[in-house]
ZALOZA-984468 format. One record per residue (C-alpha): residue in one letter; x, z, y. Coordinates in steps of 0.5 Angstrom, whole numbers, padded with zeros to 4 digits, always signed. Example, Ala and Ser with C-alpha at 12.3 -4.5 7.8 and 13.67 -1.06 7.14 Angstrom:
<rs>
A+0025+0016-0009/S+0027+0014-0002/
</rs>
This chain:
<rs>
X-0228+0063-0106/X-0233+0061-0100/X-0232+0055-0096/X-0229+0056-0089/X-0227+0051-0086/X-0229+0044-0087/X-0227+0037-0084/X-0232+0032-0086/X-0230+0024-0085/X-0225+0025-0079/X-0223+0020-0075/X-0218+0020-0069/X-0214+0015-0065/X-0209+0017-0059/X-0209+0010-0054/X-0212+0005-0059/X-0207+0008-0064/X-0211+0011-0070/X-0208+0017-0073/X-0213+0019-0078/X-0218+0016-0082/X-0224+0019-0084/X-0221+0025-0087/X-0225+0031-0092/X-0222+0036-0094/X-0224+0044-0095/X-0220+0051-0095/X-0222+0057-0098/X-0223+0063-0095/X-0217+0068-0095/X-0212+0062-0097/X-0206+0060-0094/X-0204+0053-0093/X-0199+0049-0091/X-0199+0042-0088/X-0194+0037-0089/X-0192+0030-0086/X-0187+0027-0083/X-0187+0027-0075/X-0192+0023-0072/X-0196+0023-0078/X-0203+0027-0075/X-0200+0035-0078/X-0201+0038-0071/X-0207+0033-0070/X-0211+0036-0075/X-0210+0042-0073/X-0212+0042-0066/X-0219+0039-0069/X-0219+0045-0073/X-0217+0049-0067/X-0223+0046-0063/X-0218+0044-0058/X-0218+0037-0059/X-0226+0034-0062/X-0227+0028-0066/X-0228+0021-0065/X-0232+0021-0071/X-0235+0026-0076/X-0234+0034-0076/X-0230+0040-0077/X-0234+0046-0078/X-0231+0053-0079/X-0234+0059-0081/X-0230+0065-0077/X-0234+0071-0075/X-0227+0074-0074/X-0226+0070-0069/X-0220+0063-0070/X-0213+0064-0067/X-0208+0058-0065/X-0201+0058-0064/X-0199+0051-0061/X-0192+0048-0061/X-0191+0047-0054/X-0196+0052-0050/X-0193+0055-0043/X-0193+0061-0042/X-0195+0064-0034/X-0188+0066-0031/X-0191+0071-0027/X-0194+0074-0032/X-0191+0081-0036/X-0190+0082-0044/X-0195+0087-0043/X-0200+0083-0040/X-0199+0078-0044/X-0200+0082-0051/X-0206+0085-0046/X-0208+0078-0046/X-0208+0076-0053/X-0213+0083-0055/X-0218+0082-0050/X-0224+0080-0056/X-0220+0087-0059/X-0222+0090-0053/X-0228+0087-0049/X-0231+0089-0057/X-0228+0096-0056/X-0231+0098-0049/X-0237+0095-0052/X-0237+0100-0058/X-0237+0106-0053/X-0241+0104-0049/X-0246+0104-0055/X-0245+0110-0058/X-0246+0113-0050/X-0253+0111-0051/X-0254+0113-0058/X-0252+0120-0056/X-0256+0121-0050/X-0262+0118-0055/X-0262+0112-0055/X-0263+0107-0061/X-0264+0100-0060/X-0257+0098-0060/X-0256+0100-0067/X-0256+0094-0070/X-0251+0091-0065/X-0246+0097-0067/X-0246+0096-0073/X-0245+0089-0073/X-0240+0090-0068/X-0236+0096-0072/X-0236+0090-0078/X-0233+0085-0074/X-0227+0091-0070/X-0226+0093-0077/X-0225+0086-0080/X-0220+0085-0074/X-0216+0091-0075/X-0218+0093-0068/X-0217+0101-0070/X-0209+0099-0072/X-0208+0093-0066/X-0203+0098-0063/X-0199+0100-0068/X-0200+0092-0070/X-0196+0090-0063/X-0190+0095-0064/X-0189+0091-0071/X-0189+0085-0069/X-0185+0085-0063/X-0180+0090-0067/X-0180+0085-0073/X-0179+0079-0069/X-0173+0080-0065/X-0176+0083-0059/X-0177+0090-0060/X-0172+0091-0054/X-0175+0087-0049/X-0178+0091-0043/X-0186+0091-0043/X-0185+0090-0036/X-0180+0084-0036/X-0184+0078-0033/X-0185+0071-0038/X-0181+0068-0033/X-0174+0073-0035/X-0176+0071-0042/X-0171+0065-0046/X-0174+0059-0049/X-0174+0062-0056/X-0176+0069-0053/X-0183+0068-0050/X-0185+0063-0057/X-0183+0070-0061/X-0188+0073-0055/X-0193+0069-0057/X-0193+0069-0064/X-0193+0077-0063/X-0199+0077-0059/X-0202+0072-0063/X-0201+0076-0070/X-0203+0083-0066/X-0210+0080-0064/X-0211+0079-0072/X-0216+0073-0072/X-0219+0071-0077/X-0217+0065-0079/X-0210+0063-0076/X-0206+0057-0074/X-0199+0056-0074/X-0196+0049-0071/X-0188+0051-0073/X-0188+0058-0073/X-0182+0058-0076/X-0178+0055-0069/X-0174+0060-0066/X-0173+0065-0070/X-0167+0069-0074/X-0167+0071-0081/X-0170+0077-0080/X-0176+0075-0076/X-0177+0069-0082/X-0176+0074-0087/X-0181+0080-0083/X-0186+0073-0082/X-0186+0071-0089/X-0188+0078-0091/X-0193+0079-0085/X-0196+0072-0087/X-0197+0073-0095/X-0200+0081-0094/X-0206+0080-0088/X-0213+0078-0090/X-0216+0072-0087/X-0215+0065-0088/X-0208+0061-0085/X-0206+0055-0084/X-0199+0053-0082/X-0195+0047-0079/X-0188+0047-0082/X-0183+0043-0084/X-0178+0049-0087/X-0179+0049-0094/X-0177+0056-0095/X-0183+0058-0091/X-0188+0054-0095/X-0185+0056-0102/X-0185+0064-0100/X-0192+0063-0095/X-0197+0058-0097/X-0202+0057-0104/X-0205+0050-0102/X-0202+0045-0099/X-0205+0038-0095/X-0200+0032-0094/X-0202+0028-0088/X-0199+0021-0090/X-0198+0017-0083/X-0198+0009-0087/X-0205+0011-0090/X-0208+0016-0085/X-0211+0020-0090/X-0210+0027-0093/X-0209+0029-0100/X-0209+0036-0103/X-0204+0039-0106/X-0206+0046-0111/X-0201+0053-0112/X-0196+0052-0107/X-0191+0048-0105/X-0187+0048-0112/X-0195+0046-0114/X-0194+0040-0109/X-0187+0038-0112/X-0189+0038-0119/X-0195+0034-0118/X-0191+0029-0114/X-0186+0028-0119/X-0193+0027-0124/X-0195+0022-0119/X-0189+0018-0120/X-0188+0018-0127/X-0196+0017-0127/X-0194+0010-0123/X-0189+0008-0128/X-0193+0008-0134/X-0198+0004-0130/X-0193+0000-0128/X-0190-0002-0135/X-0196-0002-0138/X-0198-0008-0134/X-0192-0011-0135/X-0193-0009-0142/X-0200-0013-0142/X-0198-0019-0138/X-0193-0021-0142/X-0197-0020-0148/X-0203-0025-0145/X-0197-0030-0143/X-0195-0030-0151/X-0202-0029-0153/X-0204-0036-0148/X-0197-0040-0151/X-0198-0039-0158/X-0205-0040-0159/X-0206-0046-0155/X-0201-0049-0161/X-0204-0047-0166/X-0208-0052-0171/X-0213-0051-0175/X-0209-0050-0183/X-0208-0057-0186/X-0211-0056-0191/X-0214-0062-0196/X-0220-0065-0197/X-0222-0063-0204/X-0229-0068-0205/X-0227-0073-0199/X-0233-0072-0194/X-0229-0072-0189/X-0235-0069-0184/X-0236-0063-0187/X-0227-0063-0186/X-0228-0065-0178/X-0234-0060-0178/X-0229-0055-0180/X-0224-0056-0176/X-0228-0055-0170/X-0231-0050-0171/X-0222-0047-0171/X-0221-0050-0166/X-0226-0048-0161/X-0225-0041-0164/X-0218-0042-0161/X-0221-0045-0154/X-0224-0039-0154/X-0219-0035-0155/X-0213-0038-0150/X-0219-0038-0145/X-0220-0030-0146/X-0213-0028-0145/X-0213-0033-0139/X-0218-0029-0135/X-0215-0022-0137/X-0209-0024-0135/X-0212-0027-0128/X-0215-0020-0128/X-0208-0017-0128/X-0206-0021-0124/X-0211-0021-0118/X-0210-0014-0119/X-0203-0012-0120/X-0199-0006-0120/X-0193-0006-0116/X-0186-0004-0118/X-0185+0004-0117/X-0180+0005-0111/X-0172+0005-0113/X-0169+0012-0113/X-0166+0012-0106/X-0157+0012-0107/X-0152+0012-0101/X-0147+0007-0104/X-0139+0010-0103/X-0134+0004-0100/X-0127+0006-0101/X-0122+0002-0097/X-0126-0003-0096/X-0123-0003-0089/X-0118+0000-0085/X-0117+0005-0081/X-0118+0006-0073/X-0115+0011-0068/X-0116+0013-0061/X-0114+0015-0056/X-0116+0017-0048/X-0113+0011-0045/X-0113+0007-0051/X-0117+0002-0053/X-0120+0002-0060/X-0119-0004-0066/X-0127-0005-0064/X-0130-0001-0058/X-0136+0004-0059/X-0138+0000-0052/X-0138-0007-0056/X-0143-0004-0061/X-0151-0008-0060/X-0155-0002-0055/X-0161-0004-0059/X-0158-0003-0067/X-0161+0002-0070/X-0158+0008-0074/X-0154+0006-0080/X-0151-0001-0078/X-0147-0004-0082/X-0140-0002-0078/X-0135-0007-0075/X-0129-0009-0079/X-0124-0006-0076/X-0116-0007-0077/X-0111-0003-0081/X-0106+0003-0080/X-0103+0010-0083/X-0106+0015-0083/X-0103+0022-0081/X-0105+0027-0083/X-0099+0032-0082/X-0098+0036-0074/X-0105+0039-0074/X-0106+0041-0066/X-0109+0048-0064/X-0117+0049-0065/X-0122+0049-0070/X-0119+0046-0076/X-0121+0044-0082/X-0116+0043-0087/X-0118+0037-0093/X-0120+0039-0100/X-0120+0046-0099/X-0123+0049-0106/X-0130+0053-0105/X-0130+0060-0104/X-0123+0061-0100/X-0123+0061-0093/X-0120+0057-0088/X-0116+0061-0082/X-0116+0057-0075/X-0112+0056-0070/X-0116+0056-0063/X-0115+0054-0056/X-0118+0061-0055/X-0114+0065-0060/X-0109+0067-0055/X-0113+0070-0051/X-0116+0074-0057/X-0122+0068-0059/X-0119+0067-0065/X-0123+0066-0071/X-0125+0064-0078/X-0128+0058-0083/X-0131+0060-0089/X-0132+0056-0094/X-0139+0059-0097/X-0139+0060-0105/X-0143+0056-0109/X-0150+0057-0110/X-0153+0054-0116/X-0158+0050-0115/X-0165+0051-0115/X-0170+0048-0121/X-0175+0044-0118/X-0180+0043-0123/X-0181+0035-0126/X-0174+0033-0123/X-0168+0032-0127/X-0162+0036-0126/X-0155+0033-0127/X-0151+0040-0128/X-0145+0037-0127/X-0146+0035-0122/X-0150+0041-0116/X-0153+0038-0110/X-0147+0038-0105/X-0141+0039-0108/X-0135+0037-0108/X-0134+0030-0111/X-0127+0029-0110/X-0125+0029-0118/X-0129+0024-0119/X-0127+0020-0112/X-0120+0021-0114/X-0119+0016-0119/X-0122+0010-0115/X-0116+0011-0110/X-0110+0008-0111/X-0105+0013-0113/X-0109+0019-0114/X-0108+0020-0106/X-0111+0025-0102/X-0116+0018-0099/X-0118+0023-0092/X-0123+0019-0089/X-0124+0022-0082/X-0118+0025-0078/X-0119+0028-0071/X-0113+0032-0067/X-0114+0036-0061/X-0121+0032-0059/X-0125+0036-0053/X-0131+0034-0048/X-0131+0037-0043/X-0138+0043-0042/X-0139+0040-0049/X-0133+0041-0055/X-0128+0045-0054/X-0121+0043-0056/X-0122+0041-0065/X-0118+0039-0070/X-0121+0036-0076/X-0120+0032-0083/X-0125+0030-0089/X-0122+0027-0094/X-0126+0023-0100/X-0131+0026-0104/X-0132+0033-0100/X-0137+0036-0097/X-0137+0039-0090/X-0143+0043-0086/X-0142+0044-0079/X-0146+0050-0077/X-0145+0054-0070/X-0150+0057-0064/X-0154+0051-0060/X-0150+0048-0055/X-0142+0049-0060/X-0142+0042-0060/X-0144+0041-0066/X-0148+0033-0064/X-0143+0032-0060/X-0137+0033-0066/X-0141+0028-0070/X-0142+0023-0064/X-0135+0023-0062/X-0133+0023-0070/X-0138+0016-0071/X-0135+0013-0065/X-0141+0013-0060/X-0137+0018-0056/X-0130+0017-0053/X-0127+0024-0053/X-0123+0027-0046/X-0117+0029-0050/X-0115+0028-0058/X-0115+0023-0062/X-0119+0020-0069/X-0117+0016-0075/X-0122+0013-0079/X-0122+0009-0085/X-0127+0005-0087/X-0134+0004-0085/X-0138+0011-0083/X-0145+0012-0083/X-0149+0017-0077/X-0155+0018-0078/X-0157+0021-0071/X-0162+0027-0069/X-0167+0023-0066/X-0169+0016-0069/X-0166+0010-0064/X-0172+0005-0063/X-0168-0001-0061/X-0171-0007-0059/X-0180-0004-0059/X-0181-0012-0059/X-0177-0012-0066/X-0182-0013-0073/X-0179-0007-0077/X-0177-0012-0081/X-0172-0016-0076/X-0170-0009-0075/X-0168-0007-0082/X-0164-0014-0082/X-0161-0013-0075/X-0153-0014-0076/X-0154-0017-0082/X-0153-0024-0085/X-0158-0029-0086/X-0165-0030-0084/X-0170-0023-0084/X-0175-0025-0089/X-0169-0025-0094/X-0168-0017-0093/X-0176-0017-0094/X-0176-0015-0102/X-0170-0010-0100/X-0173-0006-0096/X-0179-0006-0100/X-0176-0004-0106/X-0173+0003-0103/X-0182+0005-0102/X-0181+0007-0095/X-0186+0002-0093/X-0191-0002-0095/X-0191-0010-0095/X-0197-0010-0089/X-0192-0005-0086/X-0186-0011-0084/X-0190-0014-0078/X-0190-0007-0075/X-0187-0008-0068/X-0182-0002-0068/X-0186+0001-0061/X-0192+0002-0065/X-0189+0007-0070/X-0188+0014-0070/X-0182+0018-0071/X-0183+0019-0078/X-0183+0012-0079/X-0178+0010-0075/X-0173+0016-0077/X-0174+0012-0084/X-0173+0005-0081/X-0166+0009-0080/X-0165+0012-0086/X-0166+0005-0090/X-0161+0002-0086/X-0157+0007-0088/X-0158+0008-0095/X-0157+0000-0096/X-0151-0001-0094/X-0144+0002-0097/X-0140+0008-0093/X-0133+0012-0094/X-0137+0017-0091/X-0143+0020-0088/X-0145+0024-0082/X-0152+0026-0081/X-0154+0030-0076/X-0160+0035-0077/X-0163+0029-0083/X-0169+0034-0085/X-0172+0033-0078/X-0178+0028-0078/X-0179+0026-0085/X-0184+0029-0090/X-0182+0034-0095/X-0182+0030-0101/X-0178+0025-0098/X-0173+0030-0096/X-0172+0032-0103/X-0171+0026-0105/X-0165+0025-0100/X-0162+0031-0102/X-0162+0029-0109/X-0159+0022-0107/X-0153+0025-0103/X-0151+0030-0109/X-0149+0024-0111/X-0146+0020-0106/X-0138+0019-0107/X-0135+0018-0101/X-0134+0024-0095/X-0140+0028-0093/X-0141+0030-0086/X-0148+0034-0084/X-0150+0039-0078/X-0157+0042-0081/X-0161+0048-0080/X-0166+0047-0086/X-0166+0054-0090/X-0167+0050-0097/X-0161+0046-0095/X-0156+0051-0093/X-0158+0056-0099/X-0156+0049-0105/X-0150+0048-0100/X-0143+0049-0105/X-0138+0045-0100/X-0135+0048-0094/X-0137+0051-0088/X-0135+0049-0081/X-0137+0054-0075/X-0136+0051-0069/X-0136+0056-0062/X-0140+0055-0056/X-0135+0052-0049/X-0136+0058-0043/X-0140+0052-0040/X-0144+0049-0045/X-0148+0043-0043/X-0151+0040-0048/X-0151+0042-0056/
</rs>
C-alpha cells in the first residue's frame, strides 16, 4: 500500500501552548483511519495540518492526492444567503470546472485538433477517479441518506437549522468525492438512519479517509487505523485494525507495564537480599591443618574479596534499577458507594435547605465532596403528576406516567429498555454476573438495614420555568436510570436541580447521602489553583498529602501536578472532575454526557468501573455504545412548548 500522507516531525503551539510535539506518522493509500484523544489534545490540529489549513512551526506534512483532498470542519459557517442548490454547486465546481474542460477539448479534437490529447487523457483519469460521471446521482444519495432529501434546492442556508446545514455540508462534500477525505466529527447532528447510511458510505468509497470522532460505534464499523493524540506527551501513536485492534493493544499494553512493573520489584527485592546476605558472609571456618597461618590468611582473602565483589556488584545493579525504576501501573478506576453515611435533604420553594446550594465554594470543582446534611424521613408515597419514574422497576416492563400535558392529550410512556449483553472487548475481563449497567439492587440490599428499599434521590412535582416541565422522580440504591429526550427536555437541567445546583420553581427534593455530578462541561475553579491543590480543594490536610492519591489513579503524571489549572485542556480538566469524583464515596451518581472529552480508552474504563458501582446511577448520554450495553431503565423527558436551554 503506497504511502499518501506523511507528517514528518511535526511541531505546533497555539499562544505559547505547545500542542504537538515533533509527530511522524504515515497512512496508506485507501485506508481509513480514525483519530482519537480527549478534547484539546491536538485531534482537530492535526487535521487541519493534513487539510493544509493551518501550516506547521516545524517539520512537514506531504500528501499525494491527485484526486484532490476534501476537509469538513467542526464549526465552519456556511453563507446565509446562499441556496442548497448553490451550496452543492459549490462543492463540484472542480467536478465541473474538469468537465467544461473535458468538452472543450474533445471540440478541438473533432475539428482535428490534436495537441490537447494528452491533457484529456489526464483529465479523463482524474474525472473517472473522482466519479465525475456519477456526481448527480451522488448528490441525490447523500441528501436523501442524510435526512435532507426534502429539503427545497431552492431553501436558502439562512432557513436551514443548525443540524441541517452541518448535514448540508457533509452532503456536498461527500458528493464532490475527493480523493482523500477528512472528517472532524461527522457523526454531530445526525439520527440513526444518516450514521448508519455514513457508516456504509464510508466503508465502500474509494479513496483514503480520516475521520475525527468520539462515537465508538463510528470507529469500530468505519476505521482500519486508528492514531491516538495523547495530550500529556504531545505524541501520536499508532494503533493497527480498528478500534478493537486499538482496544486490544491497550489492554496489552497494561499487562506488558505489569510484568514490567513486577519484575523490577522482583529484582529489587532480590538485590536487596543479595546485598544483605553476602555482606555477612565469612569465609568457611575451616581449620589450619599444617600451621601456616599465611597461606590460612591468604585464603581467606581471596573469599573475602570475591564477597566484596560480589555485594559491589549487586550494589550497582541495583542502583541502576533504582536510578531507572518502573512506575506502578495505574489502579483500575472505582467509584465507592456510601450507603446512609448522611442524611437526607429536602427542599422547597421558599424553604431553606439543611446546607444551600448557594453556600457551596463557587471555584470547587465537580465532584466535591458534599456537605453533611442533616436527618429526615423520606416519603416516597403521594406521587404528583408529571413524568415519573417509579423505583426499582424490573427491566423490560413499562412505566406508565402520569403527565402535566395528559389531560390534554400529551400523556405518554417510560420503557424500561431490555437487557442488552454486553459486548466482549477483547483483553478485558468480564464479570458476567454482573453486565455493565445493570441493576445493583440485590446486592445493595443487603447493606441496608432491614432490606429497606433505601431510595436515594426523591423529586415531587419539580419544574423550572422554559426548561423542565412539571416532574416527579425516585431512584432507589443499586438502580440504574438513563435520561434520554430531544435537546432542550430538560435533561441537564434535571441532573442540576437533582445535585442541588439549581433551585426548582415548583416541587420539592429528598435526598439522602452525598450525591456526586459530574457536570457536561468540566468547572475550572480557581485557573490560579495547581492541579493538585484543586484535587485536594474541600479536603483535610495539606495538598501535598493527596499527591500520591491522585497519581495512583494515572490520570496524571507527577510533573503534571504544579500545572496550573488554566493552562489545561478540557480533556484534562474533565479528568481533574472525574478523579474527584471517583475519590471520593457517593449514594448515588449523576453524570451528565461523562463520555464527551475524554479519550476513548479511558471511556471504556469508566464504564467498566461504573458496572460496578452500588449505589444509584443517574446518567443523561448520547453515546451509541453506551446506550447499546444500557440494561437499566429508560426515562424520556419532553421538550417545555418554550424551551430555553436543554
Amino acid at each position: 500500500m503506497p504511502t499518501q500522507i506523511t507528517a514528518h516531525a511535526v511541531s505546533k503551539s497555539f499562544h505559547g501552548r505547545l500542542v504537538l510535539d515533533e509527530i511522524t506518522c504515515s497512512l496508506g493509500a485507501g485506508e481509513r483511519t480514525g483519530i482519537v484523544g480527549e478534547n484539546g489534545s491536538g485531534k482537530s490540529t492535526l487535521l487541519r495540518l493534513i487539510a493544509g489549513r493551518e501550516a506547521p512551526d516545524r517539520g512537514e506534512i506531504i500528501v499525494d492526492a491527485a484526486g484532490g483532498i476534501g476537509y469538513l470542519a467542526q464549526d465552519e459557517q456556511l453563507p446565509a444567503r446562499l441556496t442548497v442548490q448553490q451550496i452543492i454547486d459549490r462543492a463540484l465546481r472542480d467536478l465541473r470546472r474538469i468537465e467544461t474542460r473535458m468538452r472543450h477539448l474533445e471540440a478541438g479534437m473533432a475539428a482535428g485538433d490534436d495537441s490537447g490529447l494528452t491533457e484529456y487523457g489526464d483529465l479523463t483519469t482524474i474525472f473517472e477517479l473522482r466519479g465525475g460521471y456519477d456526481a448527480d446521482a451522488r448528490v441525490e444519495r447523500a441528501l436523501h441518506g442524510l435526512g435532507l432529501g426534502l429539503v427545497s434546492r431552492e431553501r436558502t442556508v439562512a432557513g436551514l437549522s443548525g443540524g441541517e446545514q452541518v448535514r448540508l455540508r457533509l452532503a456536498a462534500l461527500l458528493a464532490a468525492a475527493p480523493e482523500v477525505l477528512l472528517l472532524d466529527e461527522p457523526t454531530n447532528h445526525l439520527d440513526d438512519n444518516a450514521l448508519t447510511w455514513l457508516e456504509d458510505h464510508l466503508r465502500t468509497r474509494r479513496g483514503t479517509t480520516v475521520a475525527v470522532s468520539h462515537d465508538r460505534v463510528f470507529l469500530e464499523r468505519v476505521t482500519t487505523t486508528l492514531l491516538e493524540v495523547d495530550a500529556d506527551r504531545r505524541r501520536v501513536t499508532r494503533y493497527g485494525n480498528g478500534y478493537r485492534g486499538f482496544l486490544t493493544e491497550k489492554t496489552a499494553a497494561r499487562q506488558r507495564w505489569t510484568q514490567a512493573y513486577t519484575q523490577w520489584q522482583s529484582d529489587t527485592e532480590r538485590l536487596r537480599e543479595t546485598i544483605a546476605t553476602t555482606a555477612r558472609r565469612v569465609a568457611p571456618g575451616r581449620a589450619m591443618k599444617d600451621n601456616n597461618k599465611m597461606a590460612y590468611d591468604r585464603a581467606g582473602g581471596r573469599v573475602q574479596q570475591s564477597l566484596a565483589g560480589r555485594v559491589r556488584n549487586a550494589e550497582e545493579r541495583l542502583r541502576r534499577l533504582l536510578d531507572d525504576p518502573v512506575p506502578p501501573p495505574p489502579e483500575p478506576l472505582r467509584f465507592t458507594n456510601s450507603l446512609w453515611t448522611a442524611g437526607a435533604q429536602g427542599t422547597a420553594p421558599g424553604t431553606r435547605p439543611a446546607v444551600s446550594p448557594d453556600r457551596a465554594d463557587p471555584g470547587a470543582l465537580d465532584g466535591a465532596p458534599g456537605p453533611g446534611l442533616e436527618p429526615a424521613p423520606i416519603d416516597v408515597s403521594g406521587r404528583g403528576q408529571g413524568d415519573t419514574f417509579e423505583p426499582r422497576s424490573e427491566v423490560g416492563k413499562t412505566m406508565h406516567v402520569a403527565s402535566a400535558e395528559k389531560a390534554h392529550g400529551g400523556g405518554h410512556e417510560k420503557t424500561a429498555k431490555p437487557g442488552y449483553p454486553r459486548e466482549d472487548v477483547p483483553g478485558r475481563a468480564q464479570n458476567s454476573s454482573n453486565n455493565a449497567y445493570g441493576n445493583a439492587s440485590d446486592r445493595v440490599t443487603r447493606m441496608v438495614p432491614g432490606g429497606a428499599c433505601g431510595v436515594v434521590l426523591h423529586a415531587t412535582d419539580i419544574s423550572v420555568a422554559n426548561r423542565l416541565t412539571s416532574t416527579s422522580f425516585a431512584v432507589a440504591a443499586g438502580e440504574r436510570v438513563l435520561i434520554t429526550g430531544p435537546n432542550g427536555a430538560g435533561k441537564t437541567t434535571l441532573l442540576r436541580v437533582l445535585a442541588g445546583e439549581l433551585e426548582p420553581d415548583s416541587g420539592t427534593i429528598t435526598r439522602r447521602g452525598r450525591i456526586g455530578y459530574l457536570a457536561q462541561e468540566p468547572r475550572t475553579g480557581d485557573p490560579g489553583r495547581t492541579l493538585l491543590a484543586a484535587f485536594a480543594h474541600g479536603r483535610r490536610g495539606v495538598a501535598d498529602e493527596h499527591a500520591e492519591r491522585l497519581l495512583a489513579l494515572g490520570l496524571f503524571s507527577r510533573e503534571q501536578l504544579t500545572t496550573r489549572v488554566g493552562e489545561l485542556s478540557t480533556g484534562q480538566r474533565q479528568r481533574l472532575a472525574l478523579a474527584r469524583l471517583v475519590t471520593e464515596p457517593t449514594a448515588a451518581l449523576l453524570l451528565d454526557e461523562p463520555t464527551n472529552h475524554l479519550s476513548p480508552g479511558l471511556v471504556e474504563d469508566l464504564e467498566t468501573a461504573l458496572s460496578h458501582y452500588a449505589g444509584a446511577l443517574v446518567i443523561v448520554s448520547h453515546d451509541r455504545r453506551l446506550r447499546s450495553r444500557w440494561q437499566g431503565a429508560l426515562l424520556t423527558l419532553r421538550a417545555p412548548s418554550h424551551a430555553g436551554v436543554p
